[in-house]
C-alpha positions as CSV (number, residue, x, y, z in Angstrom):
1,X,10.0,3.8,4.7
2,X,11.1,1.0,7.2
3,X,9.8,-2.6,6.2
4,X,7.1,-2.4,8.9
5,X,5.1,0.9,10.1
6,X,5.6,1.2,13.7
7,X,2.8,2.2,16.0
8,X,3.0,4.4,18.9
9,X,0.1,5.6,21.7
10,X,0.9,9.4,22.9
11,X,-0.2,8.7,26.8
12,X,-2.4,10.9,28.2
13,X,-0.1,12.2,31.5
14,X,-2.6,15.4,31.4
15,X,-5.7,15.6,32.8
16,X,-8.1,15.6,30.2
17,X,-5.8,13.9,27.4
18,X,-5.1,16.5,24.7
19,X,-8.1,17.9,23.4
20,X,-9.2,21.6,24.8
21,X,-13.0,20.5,24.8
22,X,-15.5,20.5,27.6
23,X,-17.4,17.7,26.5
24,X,-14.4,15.5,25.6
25,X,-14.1,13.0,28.6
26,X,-12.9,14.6,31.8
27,X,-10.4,12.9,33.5
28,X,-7.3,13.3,36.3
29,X,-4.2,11.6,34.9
30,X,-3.2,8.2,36.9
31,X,-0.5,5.9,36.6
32,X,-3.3,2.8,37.0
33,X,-5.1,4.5,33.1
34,X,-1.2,4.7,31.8
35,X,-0.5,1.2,33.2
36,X,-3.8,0.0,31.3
37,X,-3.0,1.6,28.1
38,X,0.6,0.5,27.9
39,X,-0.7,-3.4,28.7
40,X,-3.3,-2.8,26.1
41,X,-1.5,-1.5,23.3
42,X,1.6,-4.2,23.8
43,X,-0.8,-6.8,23.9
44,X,-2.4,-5.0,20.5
45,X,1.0,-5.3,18.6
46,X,2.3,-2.0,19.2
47,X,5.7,-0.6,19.0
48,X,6.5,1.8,21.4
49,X,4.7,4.5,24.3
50,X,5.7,8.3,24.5
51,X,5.2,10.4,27.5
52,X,5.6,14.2,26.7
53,X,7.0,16.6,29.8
54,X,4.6,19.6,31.5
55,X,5.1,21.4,34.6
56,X,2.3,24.6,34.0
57,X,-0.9,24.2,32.6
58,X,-3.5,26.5,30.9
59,X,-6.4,27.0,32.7
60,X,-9.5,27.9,31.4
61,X,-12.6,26.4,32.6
62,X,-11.6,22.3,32.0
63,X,-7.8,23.6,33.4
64,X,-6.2,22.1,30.9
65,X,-2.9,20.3,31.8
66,X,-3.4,22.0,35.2
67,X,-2.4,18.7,36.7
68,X,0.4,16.3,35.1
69,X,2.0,13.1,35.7
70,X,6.0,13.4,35.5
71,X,7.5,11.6,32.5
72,X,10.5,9.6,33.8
73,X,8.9,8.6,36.9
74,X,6.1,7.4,35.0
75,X,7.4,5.2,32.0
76,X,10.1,3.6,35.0
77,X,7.1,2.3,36.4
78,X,5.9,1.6,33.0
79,X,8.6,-0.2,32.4
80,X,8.5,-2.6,34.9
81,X,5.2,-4.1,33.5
82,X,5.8,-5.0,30.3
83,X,7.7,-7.1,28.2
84,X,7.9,-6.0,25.0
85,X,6.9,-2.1,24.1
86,X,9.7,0.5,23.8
87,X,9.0,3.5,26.2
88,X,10.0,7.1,25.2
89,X,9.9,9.7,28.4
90,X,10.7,13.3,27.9
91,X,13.8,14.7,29.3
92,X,14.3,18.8,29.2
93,X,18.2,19.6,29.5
94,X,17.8,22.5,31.6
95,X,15.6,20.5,34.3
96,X,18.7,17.4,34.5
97,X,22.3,17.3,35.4
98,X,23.9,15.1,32.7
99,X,25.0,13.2,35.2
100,X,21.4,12.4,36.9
101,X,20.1,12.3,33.5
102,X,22.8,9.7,32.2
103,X,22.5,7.8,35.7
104,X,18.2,7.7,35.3
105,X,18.3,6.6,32.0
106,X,20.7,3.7,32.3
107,X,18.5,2.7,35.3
108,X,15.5,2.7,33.1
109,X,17.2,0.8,30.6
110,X,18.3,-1.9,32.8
111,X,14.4,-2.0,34.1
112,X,13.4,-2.7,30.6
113,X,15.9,-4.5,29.1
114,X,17.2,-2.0,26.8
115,X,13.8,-0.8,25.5
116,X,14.5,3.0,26.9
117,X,14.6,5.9,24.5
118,X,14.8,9.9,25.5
119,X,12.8,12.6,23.9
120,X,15.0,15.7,24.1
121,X,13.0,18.9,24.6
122,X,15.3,22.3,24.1
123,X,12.1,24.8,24.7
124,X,8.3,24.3,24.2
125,X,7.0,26.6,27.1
126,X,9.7,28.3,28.8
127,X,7.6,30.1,31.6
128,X,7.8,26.3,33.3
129,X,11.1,27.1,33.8
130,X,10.7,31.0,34.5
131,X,8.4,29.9,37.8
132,X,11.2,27.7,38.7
133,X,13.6,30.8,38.6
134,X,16.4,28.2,36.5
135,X,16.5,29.2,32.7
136,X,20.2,30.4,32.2
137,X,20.8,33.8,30.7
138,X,20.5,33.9,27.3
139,X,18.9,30.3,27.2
140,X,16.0,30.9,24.5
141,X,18.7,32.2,21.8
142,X,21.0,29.6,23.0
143,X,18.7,26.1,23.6
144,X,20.0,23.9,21.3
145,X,23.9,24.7,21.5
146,X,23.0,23.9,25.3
147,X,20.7,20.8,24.6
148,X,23.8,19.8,22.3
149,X,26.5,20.2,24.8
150,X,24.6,18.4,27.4
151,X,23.9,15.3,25.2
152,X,27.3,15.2,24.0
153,X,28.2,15.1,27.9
154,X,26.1,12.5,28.7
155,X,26.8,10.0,25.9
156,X,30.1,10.2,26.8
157,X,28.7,9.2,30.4
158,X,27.1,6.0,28.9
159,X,30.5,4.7,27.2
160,X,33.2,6.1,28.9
161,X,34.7,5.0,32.4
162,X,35.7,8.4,33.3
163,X,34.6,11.9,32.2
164,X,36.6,15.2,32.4
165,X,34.7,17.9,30.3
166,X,35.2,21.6,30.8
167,X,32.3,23.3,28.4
168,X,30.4,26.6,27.8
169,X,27.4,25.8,30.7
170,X,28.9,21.8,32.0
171,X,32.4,21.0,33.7
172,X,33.1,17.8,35.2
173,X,36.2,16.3,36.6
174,X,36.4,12.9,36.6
175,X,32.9,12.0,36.8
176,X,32.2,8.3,37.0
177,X,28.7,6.9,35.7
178,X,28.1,3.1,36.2
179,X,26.6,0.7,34.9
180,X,26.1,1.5,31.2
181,X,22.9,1.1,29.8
182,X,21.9,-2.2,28.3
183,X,21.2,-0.8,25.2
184,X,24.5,-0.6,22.4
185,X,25.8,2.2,22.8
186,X,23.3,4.1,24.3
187,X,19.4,4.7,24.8
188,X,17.8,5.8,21.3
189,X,17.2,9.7,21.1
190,X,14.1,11.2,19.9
191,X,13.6,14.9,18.6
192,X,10.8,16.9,17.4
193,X,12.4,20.5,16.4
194,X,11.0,21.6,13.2
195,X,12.9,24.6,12.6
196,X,15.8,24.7,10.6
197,X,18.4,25.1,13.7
198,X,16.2,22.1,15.4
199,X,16.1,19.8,11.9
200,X,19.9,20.2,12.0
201,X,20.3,19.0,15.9
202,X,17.8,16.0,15.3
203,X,19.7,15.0,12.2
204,X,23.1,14.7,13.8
205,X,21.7,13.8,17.5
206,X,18.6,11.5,17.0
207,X,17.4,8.0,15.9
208,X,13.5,9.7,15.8
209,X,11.9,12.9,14.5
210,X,8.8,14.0,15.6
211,X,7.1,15.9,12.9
212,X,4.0,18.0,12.9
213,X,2.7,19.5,9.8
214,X,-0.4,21.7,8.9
215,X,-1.5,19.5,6.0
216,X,-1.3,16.3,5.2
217,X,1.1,17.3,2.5
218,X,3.7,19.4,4.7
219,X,4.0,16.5,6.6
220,X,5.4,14.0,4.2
221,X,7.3,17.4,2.8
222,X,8.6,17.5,6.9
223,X,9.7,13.8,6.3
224,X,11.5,13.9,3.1
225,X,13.5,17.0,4.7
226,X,14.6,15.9,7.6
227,X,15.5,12.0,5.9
228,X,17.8,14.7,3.5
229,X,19.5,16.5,6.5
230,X,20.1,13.6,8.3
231,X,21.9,12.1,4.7
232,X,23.4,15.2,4.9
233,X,25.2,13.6,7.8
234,X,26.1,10.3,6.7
235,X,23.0,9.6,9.3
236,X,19.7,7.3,8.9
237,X,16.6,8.5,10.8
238,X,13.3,7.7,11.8
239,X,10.0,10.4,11.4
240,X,6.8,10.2,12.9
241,X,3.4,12.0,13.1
242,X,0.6,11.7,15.8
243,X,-2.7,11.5,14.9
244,X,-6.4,11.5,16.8
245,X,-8.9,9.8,15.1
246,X,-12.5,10.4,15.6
247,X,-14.0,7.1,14.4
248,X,-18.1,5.4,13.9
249,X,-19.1,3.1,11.2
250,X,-20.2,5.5,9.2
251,X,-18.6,9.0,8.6
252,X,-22.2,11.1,9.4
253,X,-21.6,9.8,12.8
254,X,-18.1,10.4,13.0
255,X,-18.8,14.0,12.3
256,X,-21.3,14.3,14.4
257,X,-18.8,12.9,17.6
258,X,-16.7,15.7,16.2
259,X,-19.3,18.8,16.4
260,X,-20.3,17.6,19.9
261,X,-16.4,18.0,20.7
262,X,-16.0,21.1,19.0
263,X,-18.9,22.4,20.4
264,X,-17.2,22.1,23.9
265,X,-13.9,24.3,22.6
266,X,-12.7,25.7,26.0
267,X,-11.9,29.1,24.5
268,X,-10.4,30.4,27.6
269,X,-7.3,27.7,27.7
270,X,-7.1,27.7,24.0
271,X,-6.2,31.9,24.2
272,X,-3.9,31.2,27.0
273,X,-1.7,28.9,25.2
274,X,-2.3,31.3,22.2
275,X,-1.3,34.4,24.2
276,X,1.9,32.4,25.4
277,X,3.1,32.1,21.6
278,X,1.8,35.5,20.4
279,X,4.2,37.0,23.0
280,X,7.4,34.4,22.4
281,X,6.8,35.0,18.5
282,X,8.0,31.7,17.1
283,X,7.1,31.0,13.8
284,X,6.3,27.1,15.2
285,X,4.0,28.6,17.9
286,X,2.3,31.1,15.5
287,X,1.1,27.7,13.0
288,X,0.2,26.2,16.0
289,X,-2.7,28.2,17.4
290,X,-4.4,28.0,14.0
291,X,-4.0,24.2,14.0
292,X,-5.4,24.3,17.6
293,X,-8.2,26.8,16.7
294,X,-9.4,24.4,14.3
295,X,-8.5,21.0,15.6
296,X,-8.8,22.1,19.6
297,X,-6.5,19.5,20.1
298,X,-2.8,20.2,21.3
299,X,-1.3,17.6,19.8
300,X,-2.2,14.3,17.0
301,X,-3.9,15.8,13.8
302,X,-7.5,15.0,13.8
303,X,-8.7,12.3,11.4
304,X,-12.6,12.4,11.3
305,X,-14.3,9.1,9.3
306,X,-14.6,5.2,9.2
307,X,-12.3,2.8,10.2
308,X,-11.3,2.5,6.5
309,X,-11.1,6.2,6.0
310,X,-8.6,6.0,9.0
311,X,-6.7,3.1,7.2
312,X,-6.2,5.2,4.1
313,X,-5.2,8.2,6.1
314,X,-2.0,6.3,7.6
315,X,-1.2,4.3,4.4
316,X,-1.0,7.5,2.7
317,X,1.2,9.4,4.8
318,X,3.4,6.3,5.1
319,X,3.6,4.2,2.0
320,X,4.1,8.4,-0.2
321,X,5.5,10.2,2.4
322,X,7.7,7.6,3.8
323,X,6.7,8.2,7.7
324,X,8.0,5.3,9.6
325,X,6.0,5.3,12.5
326,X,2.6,6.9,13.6
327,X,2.1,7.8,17.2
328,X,-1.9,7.5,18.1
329,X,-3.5,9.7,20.5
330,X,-7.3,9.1,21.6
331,X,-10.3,11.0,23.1
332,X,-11.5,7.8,25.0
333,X,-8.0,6.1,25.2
334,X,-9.5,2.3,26.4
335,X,-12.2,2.0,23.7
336,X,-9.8,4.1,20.9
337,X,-7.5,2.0,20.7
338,X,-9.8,-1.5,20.8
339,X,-11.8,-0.2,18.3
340,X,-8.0,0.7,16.4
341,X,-6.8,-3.0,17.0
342,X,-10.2,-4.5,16.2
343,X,-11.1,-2.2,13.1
344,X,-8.4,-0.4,11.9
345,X,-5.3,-2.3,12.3
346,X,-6.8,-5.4,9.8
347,X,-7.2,-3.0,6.6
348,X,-3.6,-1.9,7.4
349,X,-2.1,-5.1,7.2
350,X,-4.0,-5.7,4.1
351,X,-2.3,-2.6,2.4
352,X,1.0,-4.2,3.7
353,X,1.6,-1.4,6.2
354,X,2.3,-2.8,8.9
């Protein structure tokens, strides 16, 4: 692992965060709770914010994700009040031009003084794209050749004065992109494909891998793969994990903040994102409904115990299976992460994790 663990928060740009539960809190997304979150967790020592990208939601009786913040807009706003944190937003090829995309992010970039990174999403939930009546033909079999293609297009954007590219889905004659972004050569890329094809692209492509995992275990498996494709390239890499802890003082009352969240499983959303993978078939989206069947969380792996327990949790994932930074997602976003900085964050630096 890197010298120093680096922490990330997984903003909540959906209403209702990320866990499918109708007595977790109930909330509309709002750049004022992002802008409050990102102050706090810079002031807190963290590394780096990540905004995912969603344009449908799932229904069901909390309609979850029903209503979403978009990702670039938000962490350019982001970005223009703080200092310090890196910012991640989510950019799908097929919604971007290369040349908006290349354009955006070296704006960004300048905003924050080369803190800008881009999480490259090739698929996740392709009927976003169906309502908008823009998926090329073919696109599902084809998503990463494209996502490749456009990448390779819009680095060349960042460091070249002039672009001439004739390709399989992009052609450009010269195409002019000024000013470059401030950070050398480019803005860091960020990946989270988990599949063979999508472990390959992140190795050659990205600085970050996003892994998920359906044990502890598989995820430090996840890392030590992907670390052994990217050597494959001659490359170095980053991987990364999210996490929701469900903390108290003691772990009978941790539990018990879990069962009243479980108790409030919002079945209906949780069998609409299920049906959506059922009828795609993906292998990825087939381990995921039993991960959110039992964690009714959509994302971060929940953590359930004691500050300490928490402590251990990330120490082992990171000091055996080499994870270099742990992205932290929260039910209650303002007191999670105090009580994280205040309770959690002192036993890791006493393990020397961070």
């Amino acid at each position: 692992m890197s010298t120093k663990l680096e922490l990330g928060v997984f903003l909540p740009i959906g209403n209702n965060g990320f866990l499918v539960s109708k007595t977790a809190p109930q909330y509309a997304p709002s750049f004022e709770m992002n802008r409050q979150i990102a102050i706090m967790a810079e002031n807190f020592g963290f590394d780096l914010i990540f905004s995912m990208s969603k344009w449908r939601g799932f229904g069901g009786t909390t309609h979850f994700w029903d209503t979403t913040l978009e990702s670039v807009t938000l962490m350019t706003a982001l970005a223009a009040v703080t200092s310090r944190i890196r910012l991640i937003a989510t950019m799908q090829p097929v919604l971007f031009a290369p040349a908006v995309a290349a354009k955006m992010a070296a704006t960004i970039d300048d905003i924050s003084g080369g803190r800008f990174g881009i999480n490259i999403v090739t698929g996740s939930f392709l009927d976003e794209f169906d309502q908008m009546g823009i998926l090329p033909p073919d696109y599902a079999a084809q998503r990463y050749r494209y996502a490749e293609e456009w990448l390779k297009v819009v680095k060349r954007l960042w460091t070249e004065d002039s672009v001439t590219f004739d390709g399989e889905w992009f052609h450009l004659n010269d195409c002019r992109s000024s000013p470059r972004p401030v950070r050398q050569p480019h803005p860091f890329i960020v990946c989270a494909g988990t599949s063979d094809e999508g472990l390959r692209f992140t190795a050659r492509e990205g600085d970050y891998c996003f892994l998920g995992g359906v044990t502890v275990e598989h995820t430090k498996q996840l890392s030590r793969r992907m670390k052994d494709v990217a050597a494959e390239f001659g490359r170095p890499i980053k991987t990364a994990t999210t996490i929701l802890p469900v903390m108290a003082d003691t772990m009978a009352e941790a539990e018990r903040r879990w069962k009243l969240l479980q108790d409030g499983v919002d079945r209906e959303a949780i069998a609409n994102i299920a049906g959506y993978y059922v009828r795609k078939g993906r292998q990825s989206g087939l381990n995921r409904i039993a991960k959110m069947e039992k964690d009714i969380s959509f994302a971060g792996r929940i953590t359930i115990g004691t500050p300490e327990d928490i402590a251990n949790y990330i120490a082992e994932l990171t000091l055996e299976g080499g994870l270099d930074c742990i992205q932290l997602l929260f039910a209650d976003y303002i007191e999670g992460l105090e009580v994280f900085h205040a309770a959690v964050m002192p036993l890791l630096r006493q393990r020397g994790v961070i």
